[in-house]
KOLNU-252376 format. One record per residue (C-alpha): residue number from 1; residue in one letter; x, y, z. Coordinates in nm, 4 decimals, m for minus. Example, Ala and Ser with C-alpha at 12.3 -4.5 7.8 and 13.67 -1.06 7.14 Angstrom:
2
<rec seq="1" type="A" xx="1.2300" yy="m0.4500" zz="0.7800"/>
<rec seq="2" type="S" xx="1.3670" yy="m0.1060" zz="0.7140"/>
end
This chain:
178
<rec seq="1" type="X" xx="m13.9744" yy="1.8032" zz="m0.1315"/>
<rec seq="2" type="X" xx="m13.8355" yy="1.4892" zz="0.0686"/>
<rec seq="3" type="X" xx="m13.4822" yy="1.6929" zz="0.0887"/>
<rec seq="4" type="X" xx="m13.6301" yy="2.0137" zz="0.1857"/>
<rec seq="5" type="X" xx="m13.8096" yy="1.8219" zz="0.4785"/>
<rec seq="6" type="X" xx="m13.4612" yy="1.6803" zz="0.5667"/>
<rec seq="7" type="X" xx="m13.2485" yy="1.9802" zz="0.5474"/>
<rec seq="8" type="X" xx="m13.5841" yy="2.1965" zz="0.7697"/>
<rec seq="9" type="X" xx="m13.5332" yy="1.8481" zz="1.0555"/>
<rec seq="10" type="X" xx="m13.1760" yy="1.8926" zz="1.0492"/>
<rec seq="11" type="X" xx="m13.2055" yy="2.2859" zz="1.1261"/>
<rec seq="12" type="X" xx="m13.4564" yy="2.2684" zz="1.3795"/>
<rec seq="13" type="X" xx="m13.2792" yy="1.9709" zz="1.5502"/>
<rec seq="14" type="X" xx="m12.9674" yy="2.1945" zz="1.5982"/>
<rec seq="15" type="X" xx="m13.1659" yy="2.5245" zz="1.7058"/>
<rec seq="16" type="X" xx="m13.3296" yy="2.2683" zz="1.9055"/>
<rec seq="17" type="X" xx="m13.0044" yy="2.1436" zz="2.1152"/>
<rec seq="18" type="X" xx="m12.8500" yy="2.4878" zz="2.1027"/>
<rec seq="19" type="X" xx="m13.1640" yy="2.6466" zz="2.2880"/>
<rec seq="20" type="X" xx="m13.1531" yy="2.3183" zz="2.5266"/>
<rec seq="21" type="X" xx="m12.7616" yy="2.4152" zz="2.5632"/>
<rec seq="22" type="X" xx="m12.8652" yy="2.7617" zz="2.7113"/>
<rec seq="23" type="X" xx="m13.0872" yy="2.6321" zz="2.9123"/>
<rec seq="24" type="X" xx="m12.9699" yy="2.3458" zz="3.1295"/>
<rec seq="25" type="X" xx="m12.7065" yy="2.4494" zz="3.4184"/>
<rec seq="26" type="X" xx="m12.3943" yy="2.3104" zz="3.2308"/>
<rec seq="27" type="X" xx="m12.1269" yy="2.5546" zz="3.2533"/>
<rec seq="28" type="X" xx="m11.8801" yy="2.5868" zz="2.9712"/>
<rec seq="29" type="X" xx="m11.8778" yy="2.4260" zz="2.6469"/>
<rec seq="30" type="X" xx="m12.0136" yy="2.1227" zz="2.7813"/>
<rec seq="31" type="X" xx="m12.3756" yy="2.1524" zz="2.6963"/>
<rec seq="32" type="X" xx="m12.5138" yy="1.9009" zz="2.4966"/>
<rec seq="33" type="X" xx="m12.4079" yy="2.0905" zz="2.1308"/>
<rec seq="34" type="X" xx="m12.0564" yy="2.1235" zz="2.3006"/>
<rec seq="35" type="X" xx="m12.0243" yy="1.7629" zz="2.4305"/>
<rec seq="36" type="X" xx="m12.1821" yy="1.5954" zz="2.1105"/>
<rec seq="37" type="X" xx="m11.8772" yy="1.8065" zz="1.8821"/>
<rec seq="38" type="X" xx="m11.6302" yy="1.6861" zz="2.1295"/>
<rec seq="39" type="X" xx="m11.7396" yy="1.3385" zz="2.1294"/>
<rec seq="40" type="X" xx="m11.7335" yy="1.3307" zz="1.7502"/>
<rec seq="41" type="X" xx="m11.3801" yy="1.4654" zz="1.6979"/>
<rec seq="42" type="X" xx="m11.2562" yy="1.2233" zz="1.9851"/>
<rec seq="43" type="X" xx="m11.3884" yy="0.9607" zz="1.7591"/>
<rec seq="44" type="X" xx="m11.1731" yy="1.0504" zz="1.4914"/>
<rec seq="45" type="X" xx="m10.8626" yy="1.1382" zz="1.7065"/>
<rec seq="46" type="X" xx="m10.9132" yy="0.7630" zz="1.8097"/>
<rec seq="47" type="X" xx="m10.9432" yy="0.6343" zz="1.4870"/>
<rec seq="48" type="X" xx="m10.6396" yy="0.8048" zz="1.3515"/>
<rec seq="49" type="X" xx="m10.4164" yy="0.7009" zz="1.6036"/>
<rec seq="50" type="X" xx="m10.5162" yy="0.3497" zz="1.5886"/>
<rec seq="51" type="X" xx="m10.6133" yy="0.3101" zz="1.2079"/>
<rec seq="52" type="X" xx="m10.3570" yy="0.6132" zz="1.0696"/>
<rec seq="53" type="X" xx="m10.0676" yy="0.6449" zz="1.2259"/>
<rec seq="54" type="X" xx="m9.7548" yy="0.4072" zz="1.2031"/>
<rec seq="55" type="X" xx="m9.6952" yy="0.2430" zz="1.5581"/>
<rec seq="56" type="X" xx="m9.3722" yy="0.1235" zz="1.4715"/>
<rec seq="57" type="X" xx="m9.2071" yy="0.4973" zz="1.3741"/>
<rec seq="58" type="X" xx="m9.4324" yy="0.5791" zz="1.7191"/>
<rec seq="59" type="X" xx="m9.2648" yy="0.3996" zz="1.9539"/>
<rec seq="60" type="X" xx="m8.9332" yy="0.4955" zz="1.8265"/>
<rec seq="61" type="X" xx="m8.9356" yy="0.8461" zz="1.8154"/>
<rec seq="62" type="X" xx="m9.1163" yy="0.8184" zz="2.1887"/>
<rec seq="63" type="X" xx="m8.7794" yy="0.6342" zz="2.2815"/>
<rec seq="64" type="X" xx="m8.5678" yy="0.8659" zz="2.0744"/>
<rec seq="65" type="X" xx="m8.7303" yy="1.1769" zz="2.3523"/>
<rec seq="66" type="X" xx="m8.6543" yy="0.8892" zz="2.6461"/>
<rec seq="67" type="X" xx="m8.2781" yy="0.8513" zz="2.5236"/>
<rec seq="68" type="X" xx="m8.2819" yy="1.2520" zz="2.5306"/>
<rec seq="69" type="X" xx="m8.3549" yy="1.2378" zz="2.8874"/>
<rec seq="70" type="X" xx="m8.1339" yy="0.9554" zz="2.9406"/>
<rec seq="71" type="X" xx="m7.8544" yy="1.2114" zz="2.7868"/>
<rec seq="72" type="X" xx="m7.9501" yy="1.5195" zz="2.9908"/>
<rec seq="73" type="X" xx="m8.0805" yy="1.6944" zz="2.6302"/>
<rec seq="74" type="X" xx="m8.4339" yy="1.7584" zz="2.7758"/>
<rec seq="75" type="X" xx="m8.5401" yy="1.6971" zz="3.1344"/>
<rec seq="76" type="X" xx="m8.8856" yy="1.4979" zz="3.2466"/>
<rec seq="77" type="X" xx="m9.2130" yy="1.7076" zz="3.2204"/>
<rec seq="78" type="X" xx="m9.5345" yy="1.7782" zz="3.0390"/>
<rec seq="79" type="X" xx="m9.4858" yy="1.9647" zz="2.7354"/>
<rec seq="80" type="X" xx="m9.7855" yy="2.0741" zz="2.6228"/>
<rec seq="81" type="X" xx="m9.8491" yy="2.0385" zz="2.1922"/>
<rec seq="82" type="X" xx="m10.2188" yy="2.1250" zz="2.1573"/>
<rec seq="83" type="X" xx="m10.4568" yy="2.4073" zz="2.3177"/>
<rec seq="84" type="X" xx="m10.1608" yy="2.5946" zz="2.4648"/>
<rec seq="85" type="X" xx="m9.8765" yy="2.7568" zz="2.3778"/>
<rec seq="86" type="X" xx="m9.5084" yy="2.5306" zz="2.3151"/>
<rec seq="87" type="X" xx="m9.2270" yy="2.5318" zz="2.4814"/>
<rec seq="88" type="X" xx="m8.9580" yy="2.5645" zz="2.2698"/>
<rec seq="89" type="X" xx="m8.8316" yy="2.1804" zz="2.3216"/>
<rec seq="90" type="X" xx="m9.1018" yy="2.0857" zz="2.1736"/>
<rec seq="91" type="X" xx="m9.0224" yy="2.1971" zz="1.7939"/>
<rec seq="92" type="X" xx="m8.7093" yy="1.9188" zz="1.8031"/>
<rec seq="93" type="X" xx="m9.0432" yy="1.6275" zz="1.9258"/>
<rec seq="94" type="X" xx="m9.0622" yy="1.3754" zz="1.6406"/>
<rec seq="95" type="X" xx="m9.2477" yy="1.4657" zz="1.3301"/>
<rec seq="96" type="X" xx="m9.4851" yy="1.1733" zz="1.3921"/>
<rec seq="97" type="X" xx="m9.5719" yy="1.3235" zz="1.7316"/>
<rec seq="98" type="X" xx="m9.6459" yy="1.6441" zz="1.6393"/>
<rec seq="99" type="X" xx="m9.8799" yy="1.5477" zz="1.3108"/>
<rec seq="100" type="X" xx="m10.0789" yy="1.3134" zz="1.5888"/>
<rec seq="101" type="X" xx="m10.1196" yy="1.6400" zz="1.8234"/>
<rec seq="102" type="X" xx="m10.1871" yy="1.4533" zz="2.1274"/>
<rec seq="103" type="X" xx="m10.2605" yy="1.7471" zz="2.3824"/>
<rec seq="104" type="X" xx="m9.9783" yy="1.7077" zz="2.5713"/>
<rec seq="105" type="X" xx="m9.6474" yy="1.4586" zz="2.5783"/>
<rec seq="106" type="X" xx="m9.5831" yy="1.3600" zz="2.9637"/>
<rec seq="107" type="X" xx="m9.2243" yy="1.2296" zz="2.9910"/>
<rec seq="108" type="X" xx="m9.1232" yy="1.0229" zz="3.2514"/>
<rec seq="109" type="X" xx="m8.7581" yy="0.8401" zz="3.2939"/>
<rec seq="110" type="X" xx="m8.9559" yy="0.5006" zz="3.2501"/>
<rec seq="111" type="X" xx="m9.2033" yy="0.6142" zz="2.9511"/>
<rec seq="112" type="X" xx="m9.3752" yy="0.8705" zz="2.7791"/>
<rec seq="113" type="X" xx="m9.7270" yy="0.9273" zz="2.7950"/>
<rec seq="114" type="X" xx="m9.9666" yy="1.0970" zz="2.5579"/>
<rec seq="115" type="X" xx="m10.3449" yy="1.1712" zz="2.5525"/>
<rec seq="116" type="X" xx="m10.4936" yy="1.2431" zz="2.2819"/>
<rec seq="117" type="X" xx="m10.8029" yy="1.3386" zz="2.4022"/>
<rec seq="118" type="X" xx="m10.9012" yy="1.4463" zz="2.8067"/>
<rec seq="119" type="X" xx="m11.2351" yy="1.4714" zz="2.9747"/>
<rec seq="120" type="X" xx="m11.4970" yy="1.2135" zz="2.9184"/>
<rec seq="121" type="X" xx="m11.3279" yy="1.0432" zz="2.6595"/>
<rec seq="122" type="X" xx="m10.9842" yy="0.9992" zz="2.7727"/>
<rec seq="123" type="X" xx="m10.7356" yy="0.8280" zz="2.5952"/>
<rec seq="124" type="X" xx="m10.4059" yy="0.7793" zz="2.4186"/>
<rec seq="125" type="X" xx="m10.0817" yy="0.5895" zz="2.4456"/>
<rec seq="126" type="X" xx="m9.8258" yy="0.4962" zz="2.7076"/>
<rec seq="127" type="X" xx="m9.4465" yy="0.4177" zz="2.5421"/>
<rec seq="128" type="X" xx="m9.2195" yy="0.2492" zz="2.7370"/>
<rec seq="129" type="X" xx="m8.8045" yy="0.1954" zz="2.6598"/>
<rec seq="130" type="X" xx="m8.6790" yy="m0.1677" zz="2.5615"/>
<rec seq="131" type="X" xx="m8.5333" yy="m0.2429" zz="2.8545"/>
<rec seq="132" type="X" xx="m8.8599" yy="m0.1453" zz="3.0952"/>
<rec seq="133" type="X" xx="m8.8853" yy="m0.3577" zz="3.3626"/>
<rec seq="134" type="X" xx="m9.2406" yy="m0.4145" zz="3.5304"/>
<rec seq="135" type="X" xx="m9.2023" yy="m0.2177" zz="3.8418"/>
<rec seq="136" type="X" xx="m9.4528" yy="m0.4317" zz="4.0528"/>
<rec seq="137" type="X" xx="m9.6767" yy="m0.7275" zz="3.9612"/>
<rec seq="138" type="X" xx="m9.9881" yy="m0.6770" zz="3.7501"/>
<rec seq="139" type="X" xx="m9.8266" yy="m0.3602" zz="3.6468"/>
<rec seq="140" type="X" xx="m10.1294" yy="m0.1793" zz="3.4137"/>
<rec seq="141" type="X" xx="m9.9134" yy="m0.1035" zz="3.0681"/>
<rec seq="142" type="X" xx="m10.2256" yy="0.0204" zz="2.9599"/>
<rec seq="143" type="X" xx="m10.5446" yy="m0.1123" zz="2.8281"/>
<rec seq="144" type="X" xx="m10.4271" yy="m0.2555" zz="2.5056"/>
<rec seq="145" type="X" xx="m10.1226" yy="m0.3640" zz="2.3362"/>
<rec seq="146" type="X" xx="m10.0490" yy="m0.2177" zz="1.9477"/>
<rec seq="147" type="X" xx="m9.7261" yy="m0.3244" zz="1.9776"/>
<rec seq="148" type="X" xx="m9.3980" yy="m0.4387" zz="2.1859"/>
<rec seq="149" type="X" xx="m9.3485" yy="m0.1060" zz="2.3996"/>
<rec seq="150" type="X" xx="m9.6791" yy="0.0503" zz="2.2969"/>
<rec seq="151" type="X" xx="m9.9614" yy="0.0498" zz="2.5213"/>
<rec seq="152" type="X" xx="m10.3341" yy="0.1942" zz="2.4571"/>
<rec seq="153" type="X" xx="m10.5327" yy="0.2995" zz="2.7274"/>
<rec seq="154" type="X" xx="m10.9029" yy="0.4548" zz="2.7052"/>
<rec seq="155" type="X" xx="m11.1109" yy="0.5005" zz="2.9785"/>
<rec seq="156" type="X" xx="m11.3926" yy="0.3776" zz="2.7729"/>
<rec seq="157" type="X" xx="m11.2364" yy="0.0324" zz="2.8683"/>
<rec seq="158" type="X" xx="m11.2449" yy="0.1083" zz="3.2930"/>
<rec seq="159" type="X" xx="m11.6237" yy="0.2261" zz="3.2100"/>
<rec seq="160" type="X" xx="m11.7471" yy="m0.0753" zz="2.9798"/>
<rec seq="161" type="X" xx="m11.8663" yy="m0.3982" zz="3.2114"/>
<rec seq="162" type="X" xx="m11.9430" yy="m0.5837" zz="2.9034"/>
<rec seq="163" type="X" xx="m11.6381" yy="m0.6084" zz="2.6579"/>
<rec seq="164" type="X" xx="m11.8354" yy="m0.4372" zz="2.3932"/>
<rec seq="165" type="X" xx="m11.6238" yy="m0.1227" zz="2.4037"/>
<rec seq="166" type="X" xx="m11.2793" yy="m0.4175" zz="2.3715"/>
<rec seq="167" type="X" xx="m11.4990" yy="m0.5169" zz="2.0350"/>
<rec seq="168" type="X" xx="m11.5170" yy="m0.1632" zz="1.9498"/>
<rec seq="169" type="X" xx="m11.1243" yy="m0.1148" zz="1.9404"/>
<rec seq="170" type="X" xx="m11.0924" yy="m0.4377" zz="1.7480"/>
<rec seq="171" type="X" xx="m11.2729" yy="m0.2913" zz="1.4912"/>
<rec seq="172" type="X" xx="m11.0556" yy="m0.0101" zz="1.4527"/>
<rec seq="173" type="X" xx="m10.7603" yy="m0.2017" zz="1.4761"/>
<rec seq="174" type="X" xx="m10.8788" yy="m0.4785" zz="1.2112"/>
<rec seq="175" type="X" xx="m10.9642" yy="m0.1663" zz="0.9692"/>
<rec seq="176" type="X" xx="m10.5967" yy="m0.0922" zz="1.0013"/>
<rec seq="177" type="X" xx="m10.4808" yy="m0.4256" zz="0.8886"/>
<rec seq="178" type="X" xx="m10.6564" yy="m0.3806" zz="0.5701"/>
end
């Protein structure tokens, strides 16, 4: 009886938010159903990228697609991975870059750049050469350091006034140590 109560909640909660959806003036997938499923799987594109993938084999293959540049084999650009369709450059990208899917890799001469996620979650990772040299001081690397030459950044950080979003990261990080 306790379960079938549950399971009717759950249903009416969802018919619930998918009437609201209809209702309020947000245009696009963006009503509340929309922006709850996207804030979920931003979640877990988060955590995989900081607990999941390996940083290390990261960083180098985003330097291997910097020394291509370097060598005239691809030329600076966004080359789009997820949500569009490839160019064909982007079938040599790193193994490791493709299974993370960021939504698009942004290659610069001085470092590659790839959200993972846009909108009101945005985030992902900024990869800069070994011999990068700080173009100005208090040059932003990004929010975070994983590692020498990998930067995080998440917007979540510019919005969050009292460091609990900085905790939140730890978290995932720490989870990946274990």
């Amino acid at each position: 009886m306790l379960r079938r109560r549950a399971v009717l909640a759950i249903v009416a909660a969802v018919v619930a938010l998918t009437c609201v959806s209809f209702v309020l003036p947000i245009p696009g997938p963006w009503g509340p159903v929309g922006f709850f499923v996207a804030a979920r799987r931003a979640d877990a594109m988060r955590a995989r990228l900081l607990c999941e993938t390996d940083h290390k084999a990261l960083l180098e293959a985003c330097r291997e697609i910097i020394r291509w540049v370097d060598e005239g084999k691809l030329k600076p650009g966004m080359y789009k991975i997820r949500g569009g369709s490839w160019q064909p450059e982007v079938s040599c990208f790193p193994q490791v870059i493709l299974d993370l899917a960021p939504q698009y890799v942004l290659i610069d001469e001085r470092y590659v750049k790839m959200p993972m996620h846009g909108a009101a979650a945005s985030f992902g990772v900024f990869a800069y050469p070994e011999d990068f040299k700080e173009p100005h001081p208090g040059f932003l690397y990004g929010h975070r350091k994983l590692i020498e030459g990998l930067w995080y950044y998440d917007d979540g950080y510019v919005r969050d006034y009292d460091s609990q979003y900085a905790k939140k990261i730890d978290a995932l990080l720490q989870k990946r140590k274990k």
